[in-house]
Backbone as JSON Lines, residues from 0, in Angstrom:
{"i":0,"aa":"X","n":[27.02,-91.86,-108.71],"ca":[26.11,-92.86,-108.24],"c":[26.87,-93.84,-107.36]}
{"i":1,"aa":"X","n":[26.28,-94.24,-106.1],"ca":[26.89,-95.38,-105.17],"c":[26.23,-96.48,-105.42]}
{"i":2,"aa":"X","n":[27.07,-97.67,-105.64],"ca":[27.06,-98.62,-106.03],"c":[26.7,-99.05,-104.71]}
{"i":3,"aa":"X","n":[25.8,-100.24,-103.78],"ca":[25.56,-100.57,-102.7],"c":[25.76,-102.0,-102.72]}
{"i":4,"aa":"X","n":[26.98,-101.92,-102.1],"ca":[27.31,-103.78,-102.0],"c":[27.72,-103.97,-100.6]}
{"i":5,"aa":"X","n":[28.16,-105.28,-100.37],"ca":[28.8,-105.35,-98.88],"c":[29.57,-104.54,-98.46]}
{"i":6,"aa":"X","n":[31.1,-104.22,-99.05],"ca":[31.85,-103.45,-98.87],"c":[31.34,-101.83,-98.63]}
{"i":7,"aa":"X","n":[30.76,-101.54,-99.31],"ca":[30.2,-100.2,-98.79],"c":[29.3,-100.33,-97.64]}
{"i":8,"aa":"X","n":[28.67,-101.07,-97.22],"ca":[28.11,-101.53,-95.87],"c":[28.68,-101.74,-94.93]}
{"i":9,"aa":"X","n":[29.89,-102.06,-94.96],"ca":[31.5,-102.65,-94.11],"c":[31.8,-100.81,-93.12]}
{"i":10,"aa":"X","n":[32.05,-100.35,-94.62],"ca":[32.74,-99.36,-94.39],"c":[31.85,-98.46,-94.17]}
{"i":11,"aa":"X","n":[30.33,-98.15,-94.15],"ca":[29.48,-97.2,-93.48],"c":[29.7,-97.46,-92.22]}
{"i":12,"aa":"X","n":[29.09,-99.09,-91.68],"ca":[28.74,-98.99,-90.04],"c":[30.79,-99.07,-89.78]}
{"i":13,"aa":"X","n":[31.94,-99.19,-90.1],"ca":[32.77,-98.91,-89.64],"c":[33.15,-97.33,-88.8]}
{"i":14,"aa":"X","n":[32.82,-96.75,-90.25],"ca":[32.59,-95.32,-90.09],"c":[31.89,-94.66,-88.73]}
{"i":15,"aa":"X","n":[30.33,-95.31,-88.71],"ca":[29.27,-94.87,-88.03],"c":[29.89,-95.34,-86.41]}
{"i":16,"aa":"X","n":[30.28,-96.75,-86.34],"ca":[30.64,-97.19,-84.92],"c":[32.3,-96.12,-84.48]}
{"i":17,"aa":"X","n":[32.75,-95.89,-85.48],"ca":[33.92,-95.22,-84.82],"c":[33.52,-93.99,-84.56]}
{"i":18,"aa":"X","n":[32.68,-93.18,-84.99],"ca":[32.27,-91.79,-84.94],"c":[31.34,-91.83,-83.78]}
{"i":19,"aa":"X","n":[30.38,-92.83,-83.56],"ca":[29.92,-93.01,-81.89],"c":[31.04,-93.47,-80.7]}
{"i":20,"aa":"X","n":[31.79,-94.35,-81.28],"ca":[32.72,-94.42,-80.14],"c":[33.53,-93.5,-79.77]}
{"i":21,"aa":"X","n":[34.06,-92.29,-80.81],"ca":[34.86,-90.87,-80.12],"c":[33.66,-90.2,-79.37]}
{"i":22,"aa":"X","n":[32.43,-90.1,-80.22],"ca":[31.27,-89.27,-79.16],"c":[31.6,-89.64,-77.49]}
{"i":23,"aa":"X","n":[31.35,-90.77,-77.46],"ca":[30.92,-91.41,-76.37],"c":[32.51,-91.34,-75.58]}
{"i":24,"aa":"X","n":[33.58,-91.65,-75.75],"ca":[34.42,-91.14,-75.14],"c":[34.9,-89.73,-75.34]}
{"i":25,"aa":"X","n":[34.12,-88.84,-75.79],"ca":[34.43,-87.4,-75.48],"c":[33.82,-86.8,-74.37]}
{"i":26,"aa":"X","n":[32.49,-87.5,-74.23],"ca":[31.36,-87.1,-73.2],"c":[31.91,-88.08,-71.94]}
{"i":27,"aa":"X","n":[32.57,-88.62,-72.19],"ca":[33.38,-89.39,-70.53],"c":[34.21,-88.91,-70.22]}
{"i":28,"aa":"X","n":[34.44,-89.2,-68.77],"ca":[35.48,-87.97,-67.75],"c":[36.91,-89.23,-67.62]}
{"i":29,"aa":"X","n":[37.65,-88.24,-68.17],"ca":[39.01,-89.05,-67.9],"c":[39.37,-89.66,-68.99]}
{"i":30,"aa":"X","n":[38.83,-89.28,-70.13],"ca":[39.55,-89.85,-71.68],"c":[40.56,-88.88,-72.39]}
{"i":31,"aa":"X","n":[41.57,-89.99,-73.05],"ca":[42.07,-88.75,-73.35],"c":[41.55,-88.31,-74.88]}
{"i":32,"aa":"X","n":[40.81,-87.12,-74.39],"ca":[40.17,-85.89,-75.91],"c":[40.8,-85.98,-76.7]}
{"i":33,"aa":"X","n":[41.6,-86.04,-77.2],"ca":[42.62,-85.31,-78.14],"c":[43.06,-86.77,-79.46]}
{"i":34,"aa":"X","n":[43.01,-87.88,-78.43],"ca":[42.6,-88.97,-79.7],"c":[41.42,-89.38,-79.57]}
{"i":35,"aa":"X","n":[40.1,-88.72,-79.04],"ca":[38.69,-89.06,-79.21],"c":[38.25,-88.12,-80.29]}
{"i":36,"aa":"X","n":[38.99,-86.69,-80.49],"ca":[38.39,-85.98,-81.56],"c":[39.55,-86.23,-82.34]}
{"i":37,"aa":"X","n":[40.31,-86.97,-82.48],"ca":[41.0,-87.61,-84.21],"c":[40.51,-88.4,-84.29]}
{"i":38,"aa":"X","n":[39.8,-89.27,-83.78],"ca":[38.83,-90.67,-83.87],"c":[37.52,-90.34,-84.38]}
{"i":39,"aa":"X","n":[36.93,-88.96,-84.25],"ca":[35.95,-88.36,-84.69],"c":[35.94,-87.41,-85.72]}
{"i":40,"aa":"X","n":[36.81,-86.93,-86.24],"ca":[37.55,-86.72,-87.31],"c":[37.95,-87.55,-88.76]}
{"i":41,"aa":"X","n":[38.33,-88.34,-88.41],"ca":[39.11,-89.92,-88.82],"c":[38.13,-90.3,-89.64]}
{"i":42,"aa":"X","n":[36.9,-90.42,-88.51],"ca":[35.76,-91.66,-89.0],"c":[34.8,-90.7,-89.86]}
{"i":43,"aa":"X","n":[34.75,-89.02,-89.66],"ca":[34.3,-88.32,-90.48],"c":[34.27,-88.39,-91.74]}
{"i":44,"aa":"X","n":[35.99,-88.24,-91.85],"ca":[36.7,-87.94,-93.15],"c":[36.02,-89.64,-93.92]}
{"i":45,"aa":"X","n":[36.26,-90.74,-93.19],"ca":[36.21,-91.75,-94.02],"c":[34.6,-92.3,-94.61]}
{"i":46,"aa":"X","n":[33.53,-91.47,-93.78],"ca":[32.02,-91.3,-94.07],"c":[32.05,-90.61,-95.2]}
{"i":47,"aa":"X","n":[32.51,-89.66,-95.14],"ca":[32.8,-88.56,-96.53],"c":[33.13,-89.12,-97.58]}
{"i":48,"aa":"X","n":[34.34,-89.5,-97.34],"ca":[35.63,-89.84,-98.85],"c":[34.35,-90.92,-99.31]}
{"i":49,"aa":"X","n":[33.28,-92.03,-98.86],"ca":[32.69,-92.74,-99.64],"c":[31.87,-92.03,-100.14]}
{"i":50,"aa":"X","n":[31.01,-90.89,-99.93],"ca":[30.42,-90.3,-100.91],"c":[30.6,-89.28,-102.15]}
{"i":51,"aa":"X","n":[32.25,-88.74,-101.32],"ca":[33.17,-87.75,-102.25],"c":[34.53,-88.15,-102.89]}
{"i":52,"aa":"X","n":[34.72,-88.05,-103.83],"ca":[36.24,-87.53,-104.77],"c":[37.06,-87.14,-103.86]}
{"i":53,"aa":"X","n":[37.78,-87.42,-102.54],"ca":[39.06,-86.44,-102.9],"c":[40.43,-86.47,-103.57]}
{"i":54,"aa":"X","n":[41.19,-86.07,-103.49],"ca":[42.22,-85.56,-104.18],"c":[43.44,-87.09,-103.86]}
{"i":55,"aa":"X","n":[43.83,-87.37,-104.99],"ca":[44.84,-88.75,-104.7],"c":[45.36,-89.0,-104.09]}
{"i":56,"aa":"X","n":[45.91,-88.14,-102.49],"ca":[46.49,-88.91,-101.57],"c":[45.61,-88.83,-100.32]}
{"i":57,"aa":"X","n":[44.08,-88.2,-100.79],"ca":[43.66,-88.47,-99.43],"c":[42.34,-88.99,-100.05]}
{"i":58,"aa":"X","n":[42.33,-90.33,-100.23],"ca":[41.48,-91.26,-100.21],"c":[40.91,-92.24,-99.33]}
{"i":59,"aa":"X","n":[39.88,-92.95,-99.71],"ca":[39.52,-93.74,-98.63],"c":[40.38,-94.58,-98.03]}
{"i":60,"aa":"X","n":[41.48,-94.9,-98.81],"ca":[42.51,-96.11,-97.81],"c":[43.41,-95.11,-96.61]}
{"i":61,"aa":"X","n":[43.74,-93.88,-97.03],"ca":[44.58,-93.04,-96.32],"c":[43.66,-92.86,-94.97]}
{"i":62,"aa":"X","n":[42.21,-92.23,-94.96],"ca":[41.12,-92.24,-93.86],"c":[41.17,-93.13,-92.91]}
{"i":63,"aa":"X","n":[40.97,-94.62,-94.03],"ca":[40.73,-95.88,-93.13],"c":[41.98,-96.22,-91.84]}
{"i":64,"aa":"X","n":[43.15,-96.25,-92.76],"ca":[44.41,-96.44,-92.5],"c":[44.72,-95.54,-91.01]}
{"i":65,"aa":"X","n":[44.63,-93.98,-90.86],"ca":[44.18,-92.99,-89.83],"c":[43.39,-93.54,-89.01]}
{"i":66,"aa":"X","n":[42.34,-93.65,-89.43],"ca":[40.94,-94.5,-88.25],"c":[41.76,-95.79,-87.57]}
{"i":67,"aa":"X","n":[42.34,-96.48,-88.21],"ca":[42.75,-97.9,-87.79],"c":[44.17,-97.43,-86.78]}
{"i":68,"aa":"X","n":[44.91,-96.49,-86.89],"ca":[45.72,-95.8,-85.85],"c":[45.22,-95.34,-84.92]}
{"i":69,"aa":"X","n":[44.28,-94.52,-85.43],"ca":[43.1,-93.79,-83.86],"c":[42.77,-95.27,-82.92]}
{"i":70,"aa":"X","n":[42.03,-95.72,-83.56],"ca":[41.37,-96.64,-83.27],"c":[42.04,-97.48,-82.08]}
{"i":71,"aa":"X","n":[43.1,-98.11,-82.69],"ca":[44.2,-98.91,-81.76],"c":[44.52,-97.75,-81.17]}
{"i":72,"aa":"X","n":[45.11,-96.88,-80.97],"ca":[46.01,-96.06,-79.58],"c":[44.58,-95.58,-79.01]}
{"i":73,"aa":"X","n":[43.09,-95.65,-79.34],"ca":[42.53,-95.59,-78.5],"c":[41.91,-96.74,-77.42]}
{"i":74,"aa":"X","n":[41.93,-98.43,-77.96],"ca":[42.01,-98.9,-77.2],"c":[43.33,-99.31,-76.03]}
{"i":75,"aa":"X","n":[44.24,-98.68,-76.72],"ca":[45.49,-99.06,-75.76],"c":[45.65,-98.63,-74.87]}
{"i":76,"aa":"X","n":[45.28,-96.64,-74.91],"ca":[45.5,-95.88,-74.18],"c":[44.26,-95.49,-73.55]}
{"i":77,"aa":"X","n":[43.47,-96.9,-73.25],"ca":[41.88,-96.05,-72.84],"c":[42.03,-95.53,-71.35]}
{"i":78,"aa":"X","n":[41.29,-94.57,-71.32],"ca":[41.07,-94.05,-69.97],"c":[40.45,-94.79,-68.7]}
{"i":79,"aa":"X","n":[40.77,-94.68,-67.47],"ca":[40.03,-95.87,-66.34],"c":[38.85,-95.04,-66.84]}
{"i":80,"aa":"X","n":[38.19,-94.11,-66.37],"ca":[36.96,-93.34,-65.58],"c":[36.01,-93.84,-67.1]}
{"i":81,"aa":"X","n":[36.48,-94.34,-68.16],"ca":[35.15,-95.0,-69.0],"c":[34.43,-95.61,-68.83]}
{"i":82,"aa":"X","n":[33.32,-95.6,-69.74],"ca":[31.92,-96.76,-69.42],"c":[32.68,-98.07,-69.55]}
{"i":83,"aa":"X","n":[31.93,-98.61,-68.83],"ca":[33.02,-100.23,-69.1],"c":[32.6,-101.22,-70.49]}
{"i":84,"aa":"X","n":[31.22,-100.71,-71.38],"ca":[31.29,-101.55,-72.49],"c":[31.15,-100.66,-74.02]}
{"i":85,"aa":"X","n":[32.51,-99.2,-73.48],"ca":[32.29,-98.64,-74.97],"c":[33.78,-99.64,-75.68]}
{"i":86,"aa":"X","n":[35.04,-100.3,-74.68],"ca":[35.73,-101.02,-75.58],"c":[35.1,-102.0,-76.22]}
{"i":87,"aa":"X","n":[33.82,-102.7,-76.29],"ca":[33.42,-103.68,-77.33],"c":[33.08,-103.0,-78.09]}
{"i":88,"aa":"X","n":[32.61,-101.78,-78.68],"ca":[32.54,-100.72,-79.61],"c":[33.57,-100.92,-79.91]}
{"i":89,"aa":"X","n":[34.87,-99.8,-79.73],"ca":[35.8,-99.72,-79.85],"c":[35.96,-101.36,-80.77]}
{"i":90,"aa":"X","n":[36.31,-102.2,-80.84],"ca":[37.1,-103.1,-80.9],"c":[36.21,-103.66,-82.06]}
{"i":91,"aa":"X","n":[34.94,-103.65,-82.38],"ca":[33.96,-104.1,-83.55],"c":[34.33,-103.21,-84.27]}
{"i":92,"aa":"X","n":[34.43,-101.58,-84.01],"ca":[35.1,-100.86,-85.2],"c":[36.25,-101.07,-85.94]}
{"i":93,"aa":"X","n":[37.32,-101.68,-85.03],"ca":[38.37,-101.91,-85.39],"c":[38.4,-103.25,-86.29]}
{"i":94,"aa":"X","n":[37.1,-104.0,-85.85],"ca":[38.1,-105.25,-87.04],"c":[37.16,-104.7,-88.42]}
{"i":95,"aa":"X","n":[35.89,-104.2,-88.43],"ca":[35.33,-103.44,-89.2],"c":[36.02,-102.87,-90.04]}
{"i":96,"aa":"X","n":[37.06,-102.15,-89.83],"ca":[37.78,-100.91,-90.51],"c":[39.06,-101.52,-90.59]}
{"i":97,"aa":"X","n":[39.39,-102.8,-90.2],"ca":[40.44,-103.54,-90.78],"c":[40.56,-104.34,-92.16]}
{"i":98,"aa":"X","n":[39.11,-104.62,-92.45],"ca":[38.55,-105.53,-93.21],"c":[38.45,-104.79,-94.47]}
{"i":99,"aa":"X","n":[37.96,-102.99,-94.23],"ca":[37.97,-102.04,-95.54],"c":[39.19,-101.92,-95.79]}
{"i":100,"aa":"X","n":[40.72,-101.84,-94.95],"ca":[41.83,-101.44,-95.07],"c":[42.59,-102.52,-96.16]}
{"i":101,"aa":"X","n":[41.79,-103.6,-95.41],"ca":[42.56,-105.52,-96.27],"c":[42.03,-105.3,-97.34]}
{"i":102,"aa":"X","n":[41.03,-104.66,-97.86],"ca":[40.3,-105.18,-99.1],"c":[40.67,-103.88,-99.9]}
{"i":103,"aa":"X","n":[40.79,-103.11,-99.51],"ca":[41.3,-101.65,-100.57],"c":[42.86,-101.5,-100.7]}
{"i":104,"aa":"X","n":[43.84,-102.28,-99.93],"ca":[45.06,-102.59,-100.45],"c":[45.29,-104.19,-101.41]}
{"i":105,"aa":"X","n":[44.1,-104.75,-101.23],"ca":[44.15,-105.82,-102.39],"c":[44.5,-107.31,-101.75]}
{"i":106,"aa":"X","n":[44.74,-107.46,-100.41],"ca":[45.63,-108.27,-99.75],"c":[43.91,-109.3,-99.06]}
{"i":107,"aa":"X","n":[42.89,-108.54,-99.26],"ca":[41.84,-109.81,-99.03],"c":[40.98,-109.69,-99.97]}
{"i":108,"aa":"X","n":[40.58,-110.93,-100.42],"ca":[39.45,-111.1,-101.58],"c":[38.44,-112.13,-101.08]}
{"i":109,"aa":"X","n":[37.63,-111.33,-101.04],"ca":[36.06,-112.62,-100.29],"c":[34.98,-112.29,-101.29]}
{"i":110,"aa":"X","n":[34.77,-113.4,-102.34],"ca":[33.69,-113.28,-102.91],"c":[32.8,-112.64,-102.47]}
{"i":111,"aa":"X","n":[32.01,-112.16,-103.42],"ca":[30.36,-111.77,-103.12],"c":[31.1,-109.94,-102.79]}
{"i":112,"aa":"X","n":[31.83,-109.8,-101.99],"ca":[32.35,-108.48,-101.09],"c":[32.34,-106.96,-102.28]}
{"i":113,"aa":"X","n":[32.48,-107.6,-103.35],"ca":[32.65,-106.11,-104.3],"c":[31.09,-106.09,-104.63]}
């Protein structure tokens, strides 16, 4: 059973905005693919791991942690020929999926959040 609190809300639309933002730079000319489908991958695995068990070293912090690497070398290394407002995507995912990363290593505590 899923428990539905903020934090699982955090980490859905984290999920959901990073998995549209690899779409959307896969379908653009001049990105580089190859960290748009680990970014789509990434944000897969970390949609998943909240509804599934996996195995102790590949949990939701390991996913998040991946996504939050994709994530950054994909705004660093963005391509010119992109739409010019998928980096505000990009960049809402990122503090999104920073916020699941702070709070599942223990290092942020914001009431109400569990």
């Amino acid at each position: 059973m899923v428990t539905i609190n903020l934090l699982f809300i955090i980490t859905i639309l984290a999920g959901a905005l990073s998995l549209y933002d690899g779409i959307a730079r896969i379908r653009g000319r001049g990105s580089n693919s190859i960290l748009a489908i680990a970014e789509i991958v990434f944000a897969a695995l970390l949609l998943v791991s909240v509804f599934v068990t996996f195995p102790a070293p590949l949990g939701l912090l390991t996913w998040a942690i991946l996504l939050e690497i994709a994530l950054v070398l994909v705004l660093v290394l963005r391509g010119g020929a992109s739409r010019r407002g998928v980096w505000v995507v990009t960049i809402i995912a990122l503090v999104l999926n920073t916020i699941v990363v702070l709070v599942n290593l223990g290092w942020l505590h914001v009431p109400g959040l569990f």
